[in-house]
N, C-alpha and C positions, 0 to 999 in steps of 0.2 A: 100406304102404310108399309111398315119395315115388316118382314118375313120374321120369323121365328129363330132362324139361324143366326139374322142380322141383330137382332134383339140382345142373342145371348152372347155375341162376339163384343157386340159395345158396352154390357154389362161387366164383360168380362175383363174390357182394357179402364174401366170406371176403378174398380179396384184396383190396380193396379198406382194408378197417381197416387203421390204424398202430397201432404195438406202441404201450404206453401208457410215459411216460418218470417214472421215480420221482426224486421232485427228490432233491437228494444230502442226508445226514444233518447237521442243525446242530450245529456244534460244542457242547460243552459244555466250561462251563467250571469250573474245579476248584473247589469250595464253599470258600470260606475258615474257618478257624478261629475258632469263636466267642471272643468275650473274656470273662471270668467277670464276672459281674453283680457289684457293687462292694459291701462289708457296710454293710446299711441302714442300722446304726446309725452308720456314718460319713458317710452321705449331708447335705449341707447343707443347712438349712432357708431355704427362699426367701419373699420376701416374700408376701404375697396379694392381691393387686392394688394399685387405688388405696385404700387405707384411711385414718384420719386419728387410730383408734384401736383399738389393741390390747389385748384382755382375756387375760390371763395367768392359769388359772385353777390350774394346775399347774406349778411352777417354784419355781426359786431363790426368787423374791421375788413372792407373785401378788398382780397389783394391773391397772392402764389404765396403759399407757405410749402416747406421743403419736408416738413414732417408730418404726421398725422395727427400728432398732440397738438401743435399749434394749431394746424384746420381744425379740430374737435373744440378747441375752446374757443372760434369764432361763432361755428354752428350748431353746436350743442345746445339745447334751449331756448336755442332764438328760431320764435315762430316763422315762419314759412322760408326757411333758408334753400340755399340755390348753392350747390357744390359738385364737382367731379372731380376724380385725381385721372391724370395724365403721366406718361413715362418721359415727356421734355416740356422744359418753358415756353417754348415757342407755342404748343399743342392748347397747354393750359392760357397764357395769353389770348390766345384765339376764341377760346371759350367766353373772357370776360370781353374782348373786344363785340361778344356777339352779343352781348349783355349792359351793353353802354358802361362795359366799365377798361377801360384803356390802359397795359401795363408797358412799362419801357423794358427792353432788355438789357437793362445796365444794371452791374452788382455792384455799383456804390449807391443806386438806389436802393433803400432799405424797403426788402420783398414783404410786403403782408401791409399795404396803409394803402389810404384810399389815392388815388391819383388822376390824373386831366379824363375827362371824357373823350368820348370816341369821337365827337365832332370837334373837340381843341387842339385830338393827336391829328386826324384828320388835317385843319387846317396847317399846321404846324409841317404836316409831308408835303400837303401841295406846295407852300413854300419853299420847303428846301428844294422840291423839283424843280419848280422856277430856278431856284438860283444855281443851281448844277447844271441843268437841261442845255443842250447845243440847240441848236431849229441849226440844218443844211440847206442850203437853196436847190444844192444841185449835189449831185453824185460825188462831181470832181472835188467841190470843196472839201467832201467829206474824206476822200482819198487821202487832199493835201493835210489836210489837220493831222490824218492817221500817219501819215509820215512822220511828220514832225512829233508827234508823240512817242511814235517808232522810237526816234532819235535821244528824246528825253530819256526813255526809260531806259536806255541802254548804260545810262552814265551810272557809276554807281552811286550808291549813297554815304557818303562824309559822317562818320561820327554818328550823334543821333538827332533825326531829321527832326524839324518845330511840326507837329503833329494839327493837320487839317480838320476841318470839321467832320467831311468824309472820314477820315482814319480815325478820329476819335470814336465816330460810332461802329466803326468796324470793331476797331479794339475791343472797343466794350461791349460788344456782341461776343465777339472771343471769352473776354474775363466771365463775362456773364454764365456762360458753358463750363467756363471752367470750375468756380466757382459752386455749382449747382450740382453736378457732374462727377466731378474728378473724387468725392470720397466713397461715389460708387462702383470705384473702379479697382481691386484691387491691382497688385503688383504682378506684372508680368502676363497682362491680359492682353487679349488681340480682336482687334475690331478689325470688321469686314465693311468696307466703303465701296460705295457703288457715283460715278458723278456721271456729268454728264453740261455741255452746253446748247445755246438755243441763239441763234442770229438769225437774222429777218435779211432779206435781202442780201444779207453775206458780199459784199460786207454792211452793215446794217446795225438797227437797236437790238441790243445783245444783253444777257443771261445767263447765270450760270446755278445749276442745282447738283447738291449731293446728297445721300441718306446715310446714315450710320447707323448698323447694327454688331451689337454685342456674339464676339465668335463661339464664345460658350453657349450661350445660351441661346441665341437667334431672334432675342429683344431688340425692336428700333428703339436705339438712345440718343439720336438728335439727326436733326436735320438743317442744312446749308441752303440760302436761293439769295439771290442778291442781284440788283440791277447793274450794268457795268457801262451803259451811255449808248451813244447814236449809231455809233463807226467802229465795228469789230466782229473779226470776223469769228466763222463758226468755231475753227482749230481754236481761236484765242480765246472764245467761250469754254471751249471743253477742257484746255489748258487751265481755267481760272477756279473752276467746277473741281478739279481733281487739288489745288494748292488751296481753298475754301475747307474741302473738307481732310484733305491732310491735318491742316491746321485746327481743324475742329478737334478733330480725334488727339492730336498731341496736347491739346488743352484740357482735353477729358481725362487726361492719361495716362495711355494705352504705350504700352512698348512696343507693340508688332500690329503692322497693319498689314487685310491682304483688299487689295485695289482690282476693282471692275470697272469698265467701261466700255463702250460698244466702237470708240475711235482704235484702229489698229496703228493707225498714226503718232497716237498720243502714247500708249502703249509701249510700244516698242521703242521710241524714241527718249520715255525717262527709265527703259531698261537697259540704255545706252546700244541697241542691238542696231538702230537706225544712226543717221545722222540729221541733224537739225537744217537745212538748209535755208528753210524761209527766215529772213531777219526779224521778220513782226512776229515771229513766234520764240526766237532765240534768249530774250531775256525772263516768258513765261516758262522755257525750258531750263532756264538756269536757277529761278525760284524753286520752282515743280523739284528738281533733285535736292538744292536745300532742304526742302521739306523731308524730302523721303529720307535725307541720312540722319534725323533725326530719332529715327527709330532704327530699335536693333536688332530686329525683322521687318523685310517688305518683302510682298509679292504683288506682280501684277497681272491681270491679262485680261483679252479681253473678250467679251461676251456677245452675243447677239441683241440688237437693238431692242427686240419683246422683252428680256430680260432685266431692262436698263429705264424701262419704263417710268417708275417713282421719284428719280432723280430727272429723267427725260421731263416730268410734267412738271416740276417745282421749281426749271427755268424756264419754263413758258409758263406758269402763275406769277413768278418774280416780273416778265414781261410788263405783262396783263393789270396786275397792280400796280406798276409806274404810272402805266397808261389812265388807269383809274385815279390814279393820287391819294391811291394807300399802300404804295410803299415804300421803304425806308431809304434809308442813306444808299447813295452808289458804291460800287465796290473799286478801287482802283490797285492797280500793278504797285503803286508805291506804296500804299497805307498796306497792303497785305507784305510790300518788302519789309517795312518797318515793325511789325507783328512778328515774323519769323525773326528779325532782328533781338528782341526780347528771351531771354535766357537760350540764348542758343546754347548747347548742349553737345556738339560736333558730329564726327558721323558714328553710325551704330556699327556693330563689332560684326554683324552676321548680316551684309546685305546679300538678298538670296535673289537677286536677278541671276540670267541663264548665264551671262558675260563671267559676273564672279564666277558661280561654277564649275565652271570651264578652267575656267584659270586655274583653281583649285586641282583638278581632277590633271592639269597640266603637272602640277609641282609632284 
């Protein structure tokens, strides 16, 4: 039992406490009435971002439409449609080829109608590979032929050449870009090009891949890969890779290009800082500057091979796809001469290689 002292001391700290004050209750307020969620299938289909092309793979009419209105009035109301937009053709192709619906990349084909399936385009490549494809026995024959073509390529070309089946679908892989392309490009933009090539055995079945991105913005706006035959070497790949997507970019275009690549060879030598020495590479070095004075800014230089990766793998899928027999037409030195040949335009007013500058900085 507590003491009497201890009684009257906790007595005394009893009084002491204040009641504890319970704050007043928050109103509440009355839950409103949900609205009924609206039926899906009258829900409006909204665009998807920035896009520049729309694969249609399910719909009224499935094809690439270049606008949103036109994709909205395949897909719009028609039950279970199948659509994505894509920033290039080639992206959105792909889409409908994964979908058995097969698009050509030519712009006198009219974009947005139904077209061959993927087992007619199919057949249709592996023929053309047959009738392109070399088979070598040996090493040496394959030497001799490259010689000898060495030799062809050197000659120039007369006037304007009677256009092959190869350079017909180059071209129109060209127009098709351009076409698609070029009214989103204002005036006096500059795309940033990364290439790059891929040969097997060197000299070998050979490759060429580029990527192109928008300098402003940092948007990929197309991409280059193309098959180039049996017998060629790696330089002549990466040579072919860097005048592929020149040419891409001036069809899209672009007044100012600035060029990546991981070859320090290729580099230097369309900055005119080198000299060309090997003959089998001397007529893709004389294209290769054609291209470049098309524009009225270029820069080049080059990069570390990790850096170059995207264009590195889209000449090894270009490969890869021959091999498979999906895909396209070969790329050759004459059909892309005959391409740059088309509105040539002379050379641009501001070429910023290190040579001009210099020269410059001499006067």
């Amino acid at each position: 039992m507590l003491g009497l002292a201890a009684r009257r001391l906790l007595a005394a700290s009893l009084k002491t406490l204040k009641p504890r004050r319970v704050p007043p209750a928050l109103p509440i307020a009355p839950v409103a009435a949900l609205e009924p969620l609206p039926n899906v299938n009258r829900l409006t289909i909204k665009p998807m971002g920035k896009k520049s092309h729309y694969a249609v793979a399910r719909g009224r009419v499935p094809g690439i439409y270049l606008s949103w209105d036109d994709c909205a009035a395949q897909v719009q109301g028609y039950r279970d449609n199948l659509y994505k937009g894509f920033s290039s053709e080639l992206e959105a192709s792909r889409f409908l080829e994964q979908h058995n619906v097969a698009v050509a990349l030519d712009s006198e084909a009219a974009l947005g109608r139904s077209l061959p399936t993927a087992e007619e385009e199919k057949r249709r490549r592996q023929a053309s590979k047959k009738k392109n494809s070399i088979k070598y026995s040996s090493i040496e024959d394959c030497r001799e032929d490259f010689e000898e073509e060495r030799r062809l390529s050197e000659e120039e070309l007369v006037g304007n050449p009677v256009p092959t089946a190869a350079m017909t679908s180059r071209q129109a892989t060209h127009t098709a870009t351009t076409t698609t392309l070029k009214t989103l490009v204002p005036p006096g933009s500059t795309a940033r090009m990364q290439f790059d090539g891929a040969s097997k055995r060197n000299p070998g079945p050979a490759a060429l891949g580029a990527v192109l991105y928008d300098a402003a913005t940092g948007f990929e706006v197309g991409t280059v890969k193309a098959y180039m035959g049996e017998c060629f070497t790696n330089n002549q790949a990466e040579y072919a890779g860097l005048i592929a997507g020149l040419q891409a970019a001036h069809d899209m275009g672009y007044d100012s290009i600035e060029v990546q690549g991981d070859s320090k060879l290729i580099v230097n030598q369309v900055l005119g800082l080198w000299k060309v020495k090997n003959e089998g590479l001397m007529p893709y070095h004389k294209l290769a500057v054609t291209m470049k004075n098309k524009f009225k800014k270029f820069r080049a230089k080059q990069v570390p091979r990790a850096e170059n990766s995207v264009a590195d793998a889209l000449g090894n899928e270009a490969i890869r796809e021959w091999n498979e027999g999906v895909g396209g037409e070969m790329w050759t030195l004459e059909a892309a001469k005959a391409a740059a040949a088309v509105a040539v335009e002379g050379k641009g007013d501001d070429m910023l290689s290190e040579r001009t500058l210099k020269k410059q900085k001499l006067k």
